[in-house]
Backbone as a ProteinNet text record, in pm:
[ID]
protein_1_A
[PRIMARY]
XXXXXXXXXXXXXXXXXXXXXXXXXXXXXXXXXXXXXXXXXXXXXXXXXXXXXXXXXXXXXXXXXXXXXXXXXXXXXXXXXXXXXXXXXX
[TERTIARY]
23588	23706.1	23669.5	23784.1	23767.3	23736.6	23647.1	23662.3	23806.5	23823.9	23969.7	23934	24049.9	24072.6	24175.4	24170	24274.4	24309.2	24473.4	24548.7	24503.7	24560.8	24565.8	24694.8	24792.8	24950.7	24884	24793.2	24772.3	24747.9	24607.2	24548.1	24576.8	24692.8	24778.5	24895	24952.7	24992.6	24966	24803.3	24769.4	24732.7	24665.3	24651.4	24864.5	24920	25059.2	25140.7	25116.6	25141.5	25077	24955.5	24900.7	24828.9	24758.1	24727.5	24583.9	24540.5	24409.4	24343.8	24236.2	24196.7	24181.1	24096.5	24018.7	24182	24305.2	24340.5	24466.2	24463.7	24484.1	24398.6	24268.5	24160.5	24133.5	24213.3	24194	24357.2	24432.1	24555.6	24562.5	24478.2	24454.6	24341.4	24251.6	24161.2	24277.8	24374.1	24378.2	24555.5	24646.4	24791.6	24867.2	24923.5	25049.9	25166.9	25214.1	25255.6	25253.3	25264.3	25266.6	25419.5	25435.6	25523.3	25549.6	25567.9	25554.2	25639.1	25566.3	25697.6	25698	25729.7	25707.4	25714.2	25656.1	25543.7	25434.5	25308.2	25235.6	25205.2	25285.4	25259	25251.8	25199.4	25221.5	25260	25314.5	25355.1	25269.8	25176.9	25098.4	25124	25179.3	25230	25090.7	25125.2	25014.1	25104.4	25110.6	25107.7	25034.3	25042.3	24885.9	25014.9	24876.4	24913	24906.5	24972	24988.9	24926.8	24791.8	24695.7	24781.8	24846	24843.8	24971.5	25125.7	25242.5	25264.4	25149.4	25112.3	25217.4	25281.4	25355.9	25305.8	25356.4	25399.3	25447.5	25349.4	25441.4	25398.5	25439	25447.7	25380.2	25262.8	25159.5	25225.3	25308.5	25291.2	25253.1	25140.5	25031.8	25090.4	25098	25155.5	25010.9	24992.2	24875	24919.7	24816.7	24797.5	24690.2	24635.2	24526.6	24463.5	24386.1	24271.3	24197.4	24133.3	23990.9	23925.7	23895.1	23748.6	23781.8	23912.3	23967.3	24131.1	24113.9	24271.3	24285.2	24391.8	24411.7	24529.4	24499.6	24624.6	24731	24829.6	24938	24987.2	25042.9	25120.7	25056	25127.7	25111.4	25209	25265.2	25331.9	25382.3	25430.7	25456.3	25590.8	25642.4	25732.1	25753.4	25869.5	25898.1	26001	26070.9	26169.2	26098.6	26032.8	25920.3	26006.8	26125.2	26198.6	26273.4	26336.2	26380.1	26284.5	26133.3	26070.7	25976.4	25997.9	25918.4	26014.4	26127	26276.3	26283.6	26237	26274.5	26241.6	26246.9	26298.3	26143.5	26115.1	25983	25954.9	25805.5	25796.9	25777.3
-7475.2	-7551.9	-7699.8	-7800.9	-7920.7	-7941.6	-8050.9	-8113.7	-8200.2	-8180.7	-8215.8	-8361.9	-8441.4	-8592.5	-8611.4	-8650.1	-8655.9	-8790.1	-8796.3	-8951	-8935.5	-9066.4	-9054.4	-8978	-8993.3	-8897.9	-8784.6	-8688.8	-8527.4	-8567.8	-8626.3	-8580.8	-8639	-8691.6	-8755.6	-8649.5	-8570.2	-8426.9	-8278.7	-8268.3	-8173.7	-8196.3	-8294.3	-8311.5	-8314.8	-8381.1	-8370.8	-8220.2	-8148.9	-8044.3	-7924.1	-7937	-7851	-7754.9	-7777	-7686.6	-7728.6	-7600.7	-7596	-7642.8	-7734.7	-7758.3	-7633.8	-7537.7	-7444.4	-7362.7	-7358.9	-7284.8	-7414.6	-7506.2	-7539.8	-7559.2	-7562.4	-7538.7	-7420.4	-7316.6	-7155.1	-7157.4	-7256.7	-7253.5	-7324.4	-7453.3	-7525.8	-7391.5	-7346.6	-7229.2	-7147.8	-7029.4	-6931.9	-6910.3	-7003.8	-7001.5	-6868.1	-6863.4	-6739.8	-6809.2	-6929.6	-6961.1	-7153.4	-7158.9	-7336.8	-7356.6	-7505.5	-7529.4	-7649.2	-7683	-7822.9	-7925.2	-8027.9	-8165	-8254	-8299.3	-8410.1	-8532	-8583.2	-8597.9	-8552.9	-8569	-8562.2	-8434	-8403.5	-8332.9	-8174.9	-8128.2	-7963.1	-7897.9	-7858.5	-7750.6	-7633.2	-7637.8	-7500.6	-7419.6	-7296.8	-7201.5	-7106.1	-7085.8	-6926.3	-6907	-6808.3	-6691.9	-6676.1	-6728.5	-6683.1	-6738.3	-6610.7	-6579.1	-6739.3	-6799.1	-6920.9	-6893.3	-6871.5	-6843	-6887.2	-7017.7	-7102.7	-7021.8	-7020.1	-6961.1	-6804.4	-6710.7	-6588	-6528.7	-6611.5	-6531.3	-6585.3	-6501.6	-6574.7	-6685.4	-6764.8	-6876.4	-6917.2	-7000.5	-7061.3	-7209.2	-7211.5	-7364.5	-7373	-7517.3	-7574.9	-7721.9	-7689.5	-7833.2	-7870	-8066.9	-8106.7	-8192.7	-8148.1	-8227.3	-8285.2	-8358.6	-8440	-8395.8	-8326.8	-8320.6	-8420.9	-8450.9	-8537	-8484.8	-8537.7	-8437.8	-8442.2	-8509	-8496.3	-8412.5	-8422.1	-8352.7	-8327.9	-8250.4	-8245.9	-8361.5	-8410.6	-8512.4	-8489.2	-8420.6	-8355.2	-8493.3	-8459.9	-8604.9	-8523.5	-8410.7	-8401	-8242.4	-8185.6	-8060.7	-8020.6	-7908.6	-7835.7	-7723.2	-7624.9	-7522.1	-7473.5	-7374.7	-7351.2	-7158.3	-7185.2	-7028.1	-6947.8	-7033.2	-7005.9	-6927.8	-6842.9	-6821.8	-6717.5	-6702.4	-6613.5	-6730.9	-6815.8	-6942.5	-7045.1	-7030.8	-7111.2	-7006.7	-6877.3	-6823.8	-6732.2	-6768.8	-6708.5	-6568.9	-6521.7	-6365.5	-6299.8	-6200.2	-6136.7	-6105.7	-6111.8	-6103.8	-5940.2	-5916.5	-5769.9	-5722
3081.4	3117.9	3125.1	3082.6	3088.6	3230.2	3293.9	3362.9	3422.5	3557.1	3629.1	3718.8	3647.7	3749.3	3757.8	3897.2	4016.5	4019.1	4023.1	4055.3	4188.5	4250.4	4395.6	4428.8	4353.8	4398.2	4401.2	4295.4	4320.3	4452.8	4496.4	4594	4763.1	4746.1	4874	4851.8	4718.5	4754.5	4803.7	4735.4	4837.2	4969.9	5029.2	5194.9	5228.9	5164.9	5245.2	5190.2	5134.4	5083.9	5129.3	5178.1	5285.6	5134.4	5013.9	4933.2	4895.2	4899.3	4875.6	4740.4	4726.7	4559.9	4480	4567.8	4476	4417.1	4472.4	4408.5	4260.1	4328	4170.4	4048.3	4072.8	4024.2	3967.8	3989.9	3959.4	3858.5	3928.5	3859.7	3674.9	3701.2	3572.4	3477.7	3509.7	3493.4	3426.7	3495	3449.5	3476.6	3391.1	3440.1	3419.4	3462.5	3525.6	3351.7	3387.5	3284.9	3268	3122.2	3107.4	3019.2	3071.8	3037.3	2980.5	2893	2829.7	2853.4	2883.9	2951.8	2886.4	2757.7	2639.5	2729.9	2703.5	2588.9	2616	2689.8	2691.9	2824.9	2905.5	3022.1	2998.7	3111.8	3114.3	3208.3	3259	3429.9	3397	3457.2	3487.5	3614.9	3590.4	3738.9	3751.4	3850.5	3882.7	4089.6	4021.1	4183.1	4245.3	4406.5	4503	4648.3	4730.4	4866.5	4921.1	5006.6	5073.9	5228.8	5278.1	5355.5	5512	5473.2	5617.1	5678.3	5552.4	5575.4	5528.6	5506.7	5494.8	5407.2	5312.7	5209.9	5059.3	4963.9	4852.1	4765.6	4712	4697.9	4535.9	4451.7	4348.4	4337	4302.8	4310.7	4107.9	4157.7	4026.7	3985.4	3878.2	3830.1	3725.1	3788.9	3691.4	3619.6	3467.5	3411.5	3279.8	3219	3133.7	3033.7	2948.1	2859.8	2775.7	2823.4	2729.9	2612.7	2520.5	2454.5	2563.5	2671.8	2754.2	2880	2900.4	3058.2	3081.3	3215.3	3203.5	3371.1	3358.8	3468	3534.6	3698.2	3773.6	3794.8	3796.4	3818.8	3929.1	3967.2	4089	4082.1	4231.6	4246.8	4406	4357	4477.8	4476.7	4578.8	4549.3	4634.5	4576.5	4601.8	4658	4687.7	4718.7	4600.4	4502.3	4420.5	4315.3	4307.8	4178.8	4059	4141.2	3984.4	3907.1	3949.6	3885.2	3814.6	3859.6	3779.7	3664.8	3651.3	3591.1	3466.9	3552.9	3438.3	3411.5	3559.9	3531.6	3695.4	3706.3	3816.4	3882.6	4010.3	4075.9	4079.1	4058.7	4023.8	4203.3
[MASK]
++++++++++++++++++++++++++++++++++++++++++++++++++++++++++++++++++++++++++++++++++++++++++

């Protein structure tokens, strides 16, 4: 995997967002689904347990691809995960 760099917005979103690196780090790694944001962007989803609020939730990375890296621009998550994944939660 490319190497990951952080704006200061990602990383003043996860401390105010309450989300852990390692799991957008697992999210840019191994997406649930991507989504393309022209020009240049991507929405990467993945599904994972939310530790602090003990449910289900939806971490979505917003990145940028380089040849050398991918570069997080935002990140947050949500609870809506059949509306952002366009189909019904199993």
């Amino acid at each position: 995997m490319k190497p990951l760099r952080w704006t200061p917005h990602a990383l003043e979103a996860l401390a105010a967002r309450d989300i852990e690196r390692a799991e957008v780090e697992q999210t840019v790694a191994d997406p649930e689904r991507s989504v393309m944001d022209p020009p240049r962007r991507a929405v990467l989803m993945r599904r994972y347990v939310d530790a602090r609020l003990g449910c289900q939730m939806l971490l979505r990375v917003v990145v940028e691809e380089t040849p050398e890296e991918w570069v997080v621009v935002t990140v947050y998550k949500t609870s809506q995960t059949a509306k952002y994944l366009g189909r019904a939660e199993p």
